[in-house]
N, C-alpha and C positions, 0 to 999 in steps of 0.2 A: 270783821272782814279779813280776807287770807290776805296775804301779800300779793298773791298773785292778781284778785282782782286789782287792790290797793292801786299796784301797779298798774294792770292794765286800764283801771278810769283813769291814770292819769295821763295815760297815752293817748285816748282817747281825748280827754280833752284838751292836753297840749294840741293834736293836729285838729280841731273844730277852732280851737283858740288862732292857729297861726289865721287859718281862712277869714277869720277876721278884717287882719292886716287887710285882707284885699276891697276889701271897702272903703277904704281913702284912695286905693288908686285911681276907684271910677272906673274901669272897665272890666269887660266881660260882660255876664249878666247875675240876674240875682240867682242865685242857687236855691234848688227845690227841694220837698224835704227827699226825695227820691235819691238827688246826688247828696243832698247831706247821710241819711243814712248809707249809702256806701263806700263815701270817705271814711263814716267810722268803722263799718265792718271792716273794710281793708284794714285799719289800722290794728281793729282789734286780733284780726287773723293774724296779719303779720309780729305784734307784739306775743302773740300765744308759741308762733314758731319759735321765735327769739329763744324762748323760755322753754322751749323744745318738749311742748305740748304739739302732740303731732295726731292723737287719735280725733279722726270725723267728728266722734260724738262727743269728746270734751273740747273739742272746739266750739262747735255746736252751742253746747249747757251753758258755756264761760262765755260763750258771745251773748248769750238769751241774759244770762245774769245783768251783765253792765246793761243791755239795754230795759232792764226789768227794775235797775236800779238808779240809773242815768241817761238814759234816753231820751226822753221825752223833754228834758232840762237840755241836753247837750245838741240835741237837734232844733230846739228852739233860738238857741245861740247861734246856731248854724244858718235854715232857713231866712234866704233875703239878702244873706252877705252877698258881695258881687263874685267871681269865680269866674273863671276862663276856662275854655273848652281846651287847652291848650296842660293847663292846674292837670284837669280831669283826667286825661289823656298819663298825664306824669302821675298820676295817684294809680291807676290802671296798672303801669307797669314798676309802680316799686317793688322793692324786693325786701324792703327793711323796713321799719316803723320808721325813725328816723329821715329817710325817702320820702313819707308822706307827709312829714312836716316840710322839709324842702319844697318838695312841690307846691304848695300852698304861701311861701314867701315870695 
């Protein structure tokens, strides 16, 4: 595994892992797998800029990889946690990977 994904699953599952947390709070509602995968693509795009991976198509390839290699595991974790339209809203407009784990505390 390159560093690059290394890294990028782990971003990925740090921000599914924060959304967690929001399961003890009780509100919002449960999250679908729809908003769970675009929590992680945001995260995943955003962690690829980071790293100043900037072409479409290896955006693209590197977001198809994590989900070809974690996906199905990392959205299953995800679907059902509760989540706020309010999270979603804040994951929409991050700017940084970092940003979507925030929003999700």
């Amino acid at each position: 595994m390159t560093r690059h994904r290394a890294f990028l699953g782990t971003a990925a599952v740090g921000a599914l892992a924060t959304l967690c947390v929001l399961t003890a709070a009780g509100c919002g509602h449960p999250a679908t797998r729809e908003e769970c995968l675009s929590i992680l693509n945001k995260s995943a795009e955003l962690k690829l800029k980071e790293d100043k991976v900037e072409d479409p198509e290896q955006v693209e390839h590197r977001k198809q990889q994590l989900l070809d290699a974690k996906g199905e595991e990392l959205i299953g974790q995800c679907v059902g946690k509760r989540i706020t339209d309010a999270a979603l809203r804040c994951v929409d407009r991050a700017t940084d990977a970092a940003a979507v784990d925030r929003c999700l505390y």
